[in-house]
C-alpha positions as CSV (number, residue, x, y, z in Angstrom):
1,X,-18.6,-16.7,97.5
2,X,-17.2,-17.4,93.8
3,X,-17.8,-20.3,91.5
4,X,-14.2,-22.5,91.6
5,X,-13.7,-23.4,87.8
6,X,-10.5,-25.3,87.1
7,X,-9.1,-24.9,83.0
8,X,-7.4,-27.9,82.1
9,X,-5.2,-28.2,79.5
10,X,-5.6,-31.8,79.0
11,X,-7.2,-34.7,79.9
12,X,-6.4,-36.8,83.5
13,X,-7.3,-40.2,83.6
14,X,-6.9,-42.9,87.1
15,X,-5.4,-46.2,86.1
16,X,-8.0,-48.8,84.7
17,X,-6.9,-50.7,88.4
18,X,-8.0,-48.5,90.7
19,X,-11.8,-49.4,88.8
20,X,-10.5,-52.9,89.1
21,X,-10.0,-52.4,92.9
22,X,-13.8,-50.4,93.3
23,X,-12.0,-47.2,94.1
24,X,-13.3,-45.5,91.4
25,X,-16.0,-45.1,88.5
26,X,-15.4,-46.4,84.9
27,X,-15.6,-43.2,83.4
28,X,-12.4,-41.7,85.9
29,X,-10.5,-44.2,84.6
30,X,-8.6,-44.8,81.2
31,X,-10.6,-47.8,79.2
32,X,-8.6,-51.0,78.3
33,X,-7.8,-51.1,76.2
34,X,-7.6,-47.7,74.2
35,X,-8.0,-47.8,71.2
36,X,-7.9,-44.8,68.3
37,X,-11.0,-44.1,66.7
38,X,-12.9,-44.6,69.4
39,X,-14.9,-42.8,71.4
40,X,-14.9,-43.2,75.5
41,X,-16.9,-41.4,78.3
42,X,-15.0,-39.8,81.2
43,X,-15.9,-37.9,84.2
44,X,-13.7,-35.5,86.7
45,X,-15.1,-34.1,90.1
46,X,-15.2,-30.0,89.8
47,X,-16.3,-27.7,87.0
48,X,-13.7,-28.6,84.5
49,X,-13.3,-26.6,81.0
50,X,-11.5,-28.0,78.2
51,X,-10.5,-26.8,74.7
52,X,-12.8,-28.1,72.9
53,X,-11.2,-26.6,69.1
54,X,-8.6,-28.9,68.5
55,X,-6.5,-32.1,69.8
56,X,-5.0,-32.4,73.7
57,X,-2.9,-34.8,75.7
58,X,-5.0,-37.7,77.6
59,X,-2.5,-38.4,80.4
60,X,-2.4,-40.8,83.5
61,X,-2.8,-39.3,87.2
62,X,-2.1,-40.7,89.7
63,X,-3.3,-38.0,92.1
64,X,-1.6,-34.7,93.2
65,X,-0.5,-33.7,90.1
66,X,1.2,-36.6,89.5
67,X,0.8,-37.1,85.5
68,X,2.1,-39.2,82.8
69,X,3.9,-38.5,79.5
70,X,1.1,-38.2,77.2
71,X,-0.4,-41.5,76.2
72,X,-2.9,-40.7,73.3
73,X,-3.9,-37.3,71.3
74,X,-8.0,-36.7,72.0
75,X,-10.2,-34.5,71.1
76,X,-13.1,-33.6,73.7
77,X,-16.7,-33.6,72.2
78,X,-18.6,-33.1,74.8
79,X,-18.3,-32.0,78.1
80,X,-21.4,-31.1,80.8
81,X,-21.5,-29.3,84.3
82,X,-23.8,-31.1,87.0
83,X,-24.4,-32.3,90.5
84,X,-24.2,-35.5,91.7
85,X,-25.6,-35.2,95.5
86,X,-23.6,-32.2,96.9
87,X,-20.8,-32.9,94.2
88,X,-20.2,-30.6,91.1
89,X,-19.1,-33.3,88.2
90,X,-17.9,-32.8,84.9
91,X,-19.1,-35.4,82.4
92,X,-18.0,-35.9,78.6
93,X,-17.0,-38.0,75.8
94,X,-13.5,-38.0,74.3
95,X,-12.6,-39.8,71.3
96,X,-9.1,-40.6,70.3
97,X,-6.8,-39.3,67.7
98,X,-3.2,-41.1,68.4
99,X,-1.8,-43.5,70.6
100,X,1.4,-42.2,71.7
101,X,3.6,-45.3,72.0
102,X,7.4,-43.7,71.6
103,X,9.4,-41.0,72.8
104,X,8.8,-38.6,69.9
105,X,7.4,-35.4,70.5
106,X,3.8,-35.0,69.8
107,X,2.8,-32.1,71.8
108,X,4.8,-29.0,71.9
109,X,2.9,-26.4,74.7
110,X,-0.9,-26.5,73.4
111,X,0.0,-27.3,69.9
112,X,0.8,-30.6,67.7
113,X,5.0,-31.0,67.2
């Protein structure tokens, strides 16, 4: 048996609707609205790492790998391992950067364009 850790390059989100609709918890989902400067809790089922040493992409999922075009630069802040019943949970806080509102480039692989 092995310990299933999932590296993630950026941060996926639910729509603030499916919260709406009591599928899922406030912090799955992206806060309305966003807004930069501010800081927002999130949490992701799994042991989740992030890069904690710089800015990353806070994208929209909408399940199987189905993500959005960027929609803000964040940095993470904080990010902690633990169960919740038999579930292994990431929690964290994010704060954001940049709402990206256009079709410029911000992100360019890992880095800022």
């Amino acid at each position: 048996m092995g310990i299933q850790v999932e590296f993630n390059p950026d941060l996926a989100l639910r729509n603030i609707s499916e919260f709406k609709d009591g599928k899922r918890k406030i912090d799955e989902c992206i806060p309305e609205p966003l807004e930069e400067g501010k800081t927002y809790s999130f949490l992701k089922n799994g042991q989740r790492l992030y890069w904690l040493h710089g800015e990353l992409p806070l994208l929209e999922t909408r399940g199987n790998q189905d993500l959005s075009k960027p929609i803000a630069s964040i940095i993470i802040l904080r990010a902690v391992h633990s169960l919740e019943g038999e579930q292994v949970t990431t929690r964290g806080e994010y704060k954001v950067i940049k709402l990206i509102k256009d079709d410029k480039i911000y992100f360019n692989g890992h880095g800022i364009a």
